[in-house]
PDB file as gemmi writes it, atoms N, CA and C in Angstrom:
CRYST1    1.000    1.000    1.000  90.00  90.00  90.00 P 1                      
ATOM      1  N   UNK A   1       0.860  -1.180   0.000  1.00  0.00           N  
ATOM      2  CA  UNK A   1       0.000   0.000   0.000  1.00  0.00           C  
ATOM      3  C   UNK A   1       0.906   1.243   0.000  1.00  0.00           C  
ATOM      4  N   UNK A   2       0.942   2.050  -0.644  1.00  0.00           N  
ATOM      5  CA  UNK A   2       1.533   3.355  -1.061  1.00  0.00           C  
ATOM      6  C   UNK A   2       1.156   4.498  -0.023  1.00  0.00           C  
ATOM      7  N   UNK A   3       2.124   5.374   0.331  1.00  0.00           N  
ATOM      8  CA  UNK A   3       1.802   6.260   0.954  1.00  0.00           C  
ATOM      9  C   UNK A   3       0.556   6.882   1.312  1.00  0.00           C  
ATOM     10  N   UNK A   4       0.176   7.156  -0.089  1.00  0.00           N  
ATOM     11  CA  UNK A   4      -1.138   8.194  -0.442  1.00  0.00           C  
ATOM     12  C   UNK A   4      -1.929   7.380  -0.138  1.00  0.00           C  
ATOM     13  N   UNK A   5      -2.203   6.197  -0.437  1.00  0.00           N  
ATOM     14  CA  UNK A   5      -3.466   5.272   0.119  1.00  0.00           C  
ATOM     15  C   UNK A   5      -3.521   5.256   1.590  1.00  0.00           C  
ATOM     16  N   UNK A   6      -2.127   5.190   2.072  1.00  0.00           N  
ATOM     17  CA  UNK A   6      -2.277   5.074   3.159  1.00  0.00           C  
ATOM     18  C   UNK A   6      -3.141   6.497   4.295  1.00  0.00           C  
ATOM     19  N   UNK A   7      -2.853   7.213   3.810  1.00  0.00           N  
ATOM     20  CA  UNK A   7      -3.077   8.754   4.355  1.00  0.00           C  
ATOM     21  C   UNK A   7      -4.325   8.790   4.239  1.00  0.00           C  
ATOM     22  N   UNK A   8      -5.000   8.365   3.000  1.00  0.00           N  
ATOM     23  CA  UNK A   8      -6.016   8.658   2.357  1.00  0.00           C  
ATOM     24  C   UNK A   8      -6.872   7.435   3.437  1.00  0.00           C  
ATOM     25  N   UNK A   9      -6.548   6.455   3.863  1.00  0.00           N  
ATOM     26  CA  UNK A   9      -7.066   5.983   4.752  1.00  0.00           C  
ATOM     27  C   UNK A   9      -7.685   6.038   6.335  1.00  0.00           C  
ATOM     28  N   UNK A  10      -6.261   6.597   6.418  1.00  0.00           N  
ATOM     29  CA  UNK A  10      -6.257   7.653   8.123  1.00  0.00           C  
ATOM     30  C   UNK A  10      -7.043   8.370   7.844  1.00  0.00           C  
ATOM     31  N   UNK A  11      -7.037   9.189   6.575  1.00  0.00           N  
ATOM     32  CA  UNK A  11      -8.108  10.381   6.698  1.00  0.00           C  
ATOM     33  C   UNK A  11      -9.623  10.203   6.946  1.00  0.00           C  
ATOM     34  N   UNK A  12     -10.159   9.092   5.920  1.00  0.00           N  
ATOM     35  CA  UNK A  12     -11.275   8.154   6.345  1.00  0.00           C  
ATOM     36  C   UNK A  12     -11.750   8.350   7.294  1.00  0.00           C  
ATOM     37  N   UNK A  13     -11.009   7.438   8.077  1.00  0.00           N  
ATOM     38  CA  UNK A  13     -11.081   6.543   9.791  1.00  0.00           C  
ATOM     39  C   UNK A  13     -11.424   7.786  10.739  1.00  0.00           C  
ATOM     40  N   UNK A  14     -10.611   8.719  10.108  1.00  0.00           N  
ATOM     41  CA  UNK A  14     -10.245  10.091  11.179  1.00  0.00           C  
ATOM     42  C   UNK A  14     -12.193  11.035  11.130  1.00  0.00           C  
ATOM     43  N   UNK A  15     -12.218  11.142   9.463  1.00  0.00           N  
ATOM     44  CA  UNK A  15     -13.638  11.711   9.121  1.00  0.00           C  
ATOM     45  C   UNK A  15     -14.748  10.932   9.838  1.00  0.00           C  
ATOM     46  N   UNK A  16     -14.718   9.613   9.806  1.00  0.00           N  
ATOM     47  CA  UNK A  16     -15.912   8.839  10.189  1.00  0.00           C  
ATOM     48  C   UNK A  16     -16.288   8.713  11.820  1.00  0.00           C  
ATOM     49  N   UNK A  17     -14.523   8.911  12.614  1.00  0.00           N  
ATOM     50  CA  UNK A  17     -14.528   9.129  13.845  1.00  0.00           C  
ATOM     51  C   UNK A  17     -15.077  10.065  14.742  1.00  0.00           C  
ATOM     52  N   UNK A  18     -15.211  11.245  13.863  1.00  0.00           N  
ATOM     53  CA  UNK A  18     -15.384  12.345  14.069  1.00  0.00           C  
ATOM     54  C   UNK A  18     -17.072  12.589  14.085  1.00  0.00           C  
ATOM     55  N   UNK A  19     -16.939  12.471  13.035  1.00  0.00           N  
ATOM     56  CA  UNK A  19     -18.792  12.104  12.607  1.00  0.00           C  
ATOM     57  C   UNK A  19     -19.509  11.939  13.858  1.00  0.00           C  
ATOM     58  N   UNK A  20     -18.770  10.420  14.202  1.00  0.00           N  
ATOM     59  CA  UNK A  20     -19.554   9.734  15.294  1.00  0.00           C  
ATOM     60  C   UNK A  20     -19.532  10.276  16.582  1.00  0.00           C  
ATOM     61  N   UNK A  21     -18.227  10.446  16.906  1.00  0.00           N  
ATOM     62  CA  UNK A  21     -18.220  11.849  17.951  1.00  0.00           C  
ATOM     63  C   UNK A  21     -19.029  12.946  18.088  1.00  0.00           C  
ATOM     64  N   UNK A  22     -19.295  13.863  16.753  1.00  0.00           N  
ATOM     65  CA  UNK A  22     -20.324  14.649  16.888  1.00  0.00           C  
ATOM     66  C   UNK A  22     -22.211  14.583  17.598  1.00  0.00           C  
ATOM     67  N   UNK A  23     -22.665  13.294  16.376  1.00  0.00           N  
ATOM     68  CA  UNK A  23     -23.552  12.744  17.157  1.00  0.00           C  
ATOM     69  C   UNK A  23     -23.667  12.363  18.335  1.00  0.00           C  
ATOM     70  N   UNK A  24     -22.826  11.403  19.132  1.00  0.00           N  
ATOM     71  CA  UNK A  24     -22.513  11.304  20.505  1.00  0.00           C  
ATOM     72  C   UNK A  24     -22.916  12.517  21.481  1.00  0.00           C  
ATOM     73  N   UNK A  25     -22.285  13.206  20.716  1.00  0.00           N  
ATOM     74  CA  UNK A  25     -22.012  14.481  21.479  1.00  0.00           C  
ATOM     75  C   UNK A  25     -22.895  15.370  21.803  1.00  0.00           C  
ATOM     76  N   UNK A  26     -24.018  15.618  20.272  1.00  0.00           N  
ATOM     77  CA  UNK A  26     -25.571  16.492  20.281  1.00  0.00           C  
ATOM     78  C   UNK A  26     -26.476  15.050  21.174  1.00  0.00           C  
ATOM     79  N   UNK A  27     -26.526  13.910  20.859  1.00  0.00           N  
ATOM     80  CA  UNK A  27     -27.528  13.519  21.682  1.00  0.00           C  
ATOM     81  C   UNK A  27     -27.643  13.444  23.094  1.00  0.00           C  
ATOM     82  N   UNK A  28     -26.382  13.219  23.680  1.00  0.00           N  
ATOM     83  CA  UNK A  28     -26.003  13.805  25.169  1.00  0.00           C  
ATOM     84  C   UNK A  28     -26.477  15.408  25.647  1.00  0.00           C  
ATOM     85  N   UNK A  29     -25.453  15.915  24.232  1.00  0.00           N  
ATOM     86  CA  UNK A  29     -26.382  17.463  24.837  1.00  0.00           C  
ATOM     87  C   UNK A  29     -28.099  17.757  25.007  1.00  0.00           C  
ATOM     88  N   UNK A  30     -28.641  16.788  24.067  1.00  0.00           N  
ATOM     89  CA  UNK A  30     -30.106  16.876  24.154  1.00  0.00           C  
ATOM     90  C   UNK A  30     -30.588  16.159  25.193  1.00  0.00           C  
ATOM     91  N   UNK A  31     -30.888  15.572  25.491  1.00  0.00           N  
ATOM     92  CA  UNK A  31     -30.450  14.438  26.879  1.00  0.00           C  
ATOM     93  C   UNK A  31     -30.151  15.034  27.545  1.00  0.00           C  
ATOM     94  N   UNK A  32     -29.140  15.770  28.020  1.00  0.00           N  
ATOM     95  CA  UNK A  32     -28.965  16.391  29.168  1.00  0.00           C  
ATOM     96  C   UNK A  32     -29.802  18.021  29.353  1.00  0.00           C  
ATOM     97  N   UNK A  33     -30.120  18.408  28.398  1.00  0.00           N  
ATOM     98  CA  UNK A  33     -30.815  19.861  27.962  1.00  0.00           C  
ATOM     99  C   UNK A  33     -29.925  20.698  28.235  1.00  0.00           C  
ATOM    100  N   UNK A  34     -28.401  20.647  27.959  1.00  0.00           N  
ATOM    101  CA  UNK A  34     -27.182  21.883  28.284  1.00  0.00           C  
ATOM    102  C   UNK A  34     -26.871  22.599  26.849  1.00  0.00           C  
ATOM    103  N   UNK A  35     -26.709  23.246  27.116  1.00  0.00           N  
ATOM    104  CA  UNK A  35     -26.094  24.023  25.518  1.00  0.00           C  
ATOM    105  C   UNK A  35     -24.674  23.468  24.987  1.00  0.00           C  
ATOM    106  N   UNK A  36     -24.192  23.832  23.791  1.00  0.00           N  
ATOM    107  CA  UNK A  36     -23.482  23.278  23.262  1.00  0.00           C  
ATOM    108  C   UNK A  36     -22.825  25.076  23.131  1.00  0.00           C  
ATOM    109  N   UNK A  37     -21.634  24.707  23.511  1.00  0.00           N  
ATOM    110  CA  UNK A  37     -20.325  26.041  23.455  1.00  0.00           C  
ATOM    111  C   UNK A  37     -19.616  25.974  22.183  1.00  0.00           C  
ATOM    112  N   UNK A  38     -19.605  27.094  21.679  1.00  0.00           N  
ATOM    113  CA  UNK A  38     -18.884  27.100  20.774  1.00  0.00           C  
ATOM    114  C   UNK A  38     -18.339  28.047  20.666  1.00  0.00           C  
ATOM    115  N   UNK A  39     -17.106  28.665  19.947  1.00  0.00           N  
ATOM    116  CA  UNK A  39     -16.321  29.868  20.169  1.00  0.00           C  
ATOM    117  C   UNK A  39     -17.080  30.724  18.206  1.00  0.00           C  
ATOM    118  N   UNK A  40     -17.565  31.620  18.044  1.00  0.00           N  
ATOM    119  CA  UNK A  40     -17.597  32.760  16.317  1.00  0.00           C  
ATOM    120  C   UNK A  40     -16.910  33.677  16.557  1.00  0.00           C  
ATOM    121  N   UNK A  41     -15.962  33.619  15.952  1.00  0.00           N  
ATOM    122  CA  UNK A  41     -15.599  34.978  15.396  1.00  0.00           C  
ATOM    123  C   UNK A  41     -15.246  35.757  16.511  1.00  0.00           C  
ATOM    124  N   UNK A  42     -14.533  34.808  17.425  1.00  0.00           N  
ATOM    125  CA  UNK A  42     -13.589  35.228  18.737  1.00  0.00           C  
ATOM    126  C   UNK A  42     -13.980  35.509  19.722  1.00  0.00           C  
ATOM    127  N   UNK A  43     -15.813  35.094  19.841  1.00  0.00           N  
ATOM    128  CA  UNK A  43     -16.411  35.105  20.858  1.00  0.00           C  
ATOM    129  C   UNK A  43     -17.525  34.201  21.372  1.00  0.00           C  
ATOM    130  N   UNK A  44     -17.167  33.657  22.943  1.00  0.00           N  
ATOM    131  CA  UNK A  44     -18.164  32.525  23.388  1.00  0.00           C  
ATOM    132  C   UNK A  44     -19.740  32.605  22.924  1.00  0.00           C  
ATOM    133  N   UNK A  45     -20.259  31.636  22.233  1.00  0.00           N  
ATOM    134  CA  UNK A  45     -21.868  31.549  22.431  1.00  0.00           C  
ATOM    135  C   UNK A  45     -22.359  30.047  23.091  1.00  0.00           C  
ATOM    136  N   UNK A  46     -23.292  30.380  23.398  1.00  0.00           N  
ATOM    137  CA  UNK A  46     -24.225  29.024  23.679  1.00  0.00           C  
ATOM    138  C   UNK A  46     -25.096  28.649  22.311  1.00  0.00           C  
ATOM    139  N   UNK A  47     -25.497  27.502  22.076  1.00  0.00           N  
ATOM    140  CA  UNK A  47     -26.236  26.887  21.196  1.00  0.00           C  
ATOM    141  C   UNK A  47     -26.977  26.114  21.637  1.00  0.00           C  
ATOM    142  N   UNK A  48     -28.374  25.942  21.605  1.00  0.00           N  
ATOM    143  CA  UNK A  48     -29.348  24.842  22.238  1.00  0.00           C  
ATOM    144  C   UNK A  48     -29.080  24.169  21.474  1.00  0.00           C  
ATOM    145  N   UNK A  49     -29.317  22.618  21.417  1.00  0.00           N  
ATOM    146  CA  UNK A  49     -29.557  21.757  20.976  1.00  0.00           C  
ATOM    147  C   UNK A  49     -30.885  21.576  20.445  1.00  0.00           C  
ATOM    148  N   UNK A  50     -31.215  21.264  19.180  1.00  0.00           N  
ATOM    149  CA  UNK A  50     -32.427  20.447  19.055  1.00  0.00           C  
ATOM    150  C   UNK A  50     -32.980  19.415  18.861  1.00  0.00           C  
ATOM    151  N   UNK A  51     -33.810  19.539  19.382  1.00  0.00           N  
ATOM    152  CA  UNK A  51     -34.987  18.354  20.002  1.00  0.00           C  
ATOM    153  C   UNK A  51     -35.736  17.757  18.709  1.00  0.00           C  
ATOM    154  N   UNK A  52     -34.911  16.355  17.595  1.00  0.00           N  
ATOM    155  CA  UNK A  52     -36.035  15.935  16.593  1.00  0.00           C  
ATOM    156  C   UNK A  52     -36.898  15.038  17.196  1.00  0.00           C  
TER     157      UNK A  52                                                      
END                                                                             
């Protein structure tokens, strides 16, 4: 397997990991009813979560 495949693999694994992390992450926040922090444009906000 060649470099580039290889990378191109990690990158995958890395995208799909992430993914799943995210979800994890909003359904807990919904579940728990806490906001989700995020930093715009160099300043803290809150974000509700929503409720499908």
């Amino acid at each position: 397997m060649e470099i580039k495949e290889q990378l191109q693999e990690l990158e995958d694994k890395l995208s799909k990991g992430l993914k799943e992390a995210y979800k994890k992450m909003i359904a807990f926040k919904q579940q728990k009813n806490t906001p989700i922090i995020v930093s715009k444009n160099g300043k803290i906000i809150k974000i509700k979560p929503k409720q499908n």
